[in-house]
C-alpha positions in Angstrom: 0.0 0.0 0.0 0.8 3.4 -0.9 0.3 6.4 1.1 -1.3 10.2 -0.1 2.7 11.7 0.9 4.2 8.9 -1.1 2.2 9.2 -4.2 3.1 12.4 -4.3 6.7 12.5 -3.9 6.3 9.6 -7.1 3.8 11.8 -9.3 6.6 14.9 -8.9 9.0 13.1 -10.9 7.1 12.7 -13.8 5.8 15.7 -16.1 3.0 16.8 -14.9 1.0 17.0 -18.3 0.6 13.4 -18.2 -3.1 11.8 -18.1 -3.5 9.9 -14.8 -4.9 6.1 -16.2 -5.7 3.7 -13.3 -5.5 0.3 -13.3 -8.9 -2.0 -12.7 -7.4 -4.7 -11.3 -4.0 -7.0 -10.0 -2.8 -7.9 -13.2 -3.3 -4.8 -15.5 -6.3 -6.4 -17.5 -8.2 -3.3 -17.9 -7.4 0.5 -17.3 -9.7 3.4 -17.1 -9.6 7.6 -16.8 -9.4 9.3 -13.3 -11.9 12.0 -13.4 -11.0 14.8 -10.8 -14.2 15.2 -9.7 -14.0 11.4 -8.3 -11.1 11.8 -6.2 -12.0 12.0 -2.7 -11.5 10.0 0.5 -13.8 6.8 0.2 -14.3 3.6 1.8 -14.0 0.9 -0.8 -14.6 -2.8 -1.5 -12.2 -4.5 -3.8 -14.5 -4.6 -7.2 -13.9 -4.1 -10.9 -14.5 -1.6 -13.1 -15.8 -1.7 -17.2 -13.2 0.0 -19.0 -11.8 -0.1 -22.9 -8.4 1.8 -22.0 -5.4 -0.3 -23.8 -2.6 0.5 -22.1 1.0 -0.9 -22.5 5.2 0.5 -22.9 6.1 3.7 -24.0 8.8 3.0 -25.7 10.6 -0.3 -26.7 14.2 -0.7 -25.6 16.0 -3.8 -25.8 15.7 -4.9 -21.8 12.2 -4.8 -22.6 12.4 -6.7 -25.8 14.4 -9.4 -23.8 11.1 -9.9 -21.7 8.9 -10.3 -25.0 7.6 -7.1 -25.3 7.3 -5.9 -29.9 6.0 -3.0 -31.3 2.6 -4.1 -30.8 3.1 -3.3 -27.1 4.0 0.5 -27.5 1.3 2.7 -27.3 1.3 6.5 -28.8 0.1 8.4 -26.0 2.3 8.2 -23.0 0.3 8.2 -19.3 0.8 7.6 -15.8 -1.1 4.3 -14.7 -1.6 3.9 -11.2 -2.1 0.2 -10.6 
């Protein structure tokens, strides 16, 4: 678990431009939008959530391409995916 102090000190080292994508569950099988005016502080009960976000590498560097990852895993817009 993450706390709200160290999210924050992760988020500040990345541009801030970048759409905030969270994942909908453990493994990364679906990813969806944060809409701002959903953050808040919640209870919650571990669920899932319908989403059609694809989301995969930025860019493709050879480490990666060691694990298996092609082309057909970049994706053109880059995001931050909370997950």
């Amino acid at each position: 678990m993450i706390t709200v102090k160290e999210l924050i000190q992760e988020l500040q080292t990345l541009d801030p431009e970048l759409p905030v994508i969270m994942s909908t569950d453990d493994e990364g099988n679906g990813h969806r939008y944060i809409d701002k005016n959903y953050i808040g502080v919640e209870g919650f009960n571990a669920g899932s959530w319908d989403c059609d976000i694809e989301v995969g590498i930025e860019k493709l560097t050879p480490e990666l391409e060691e694990q298996g990852y092609t082309e057909e895993d970049v994706k053109e817009f880059p995001c931050v995916v909370l997950g």
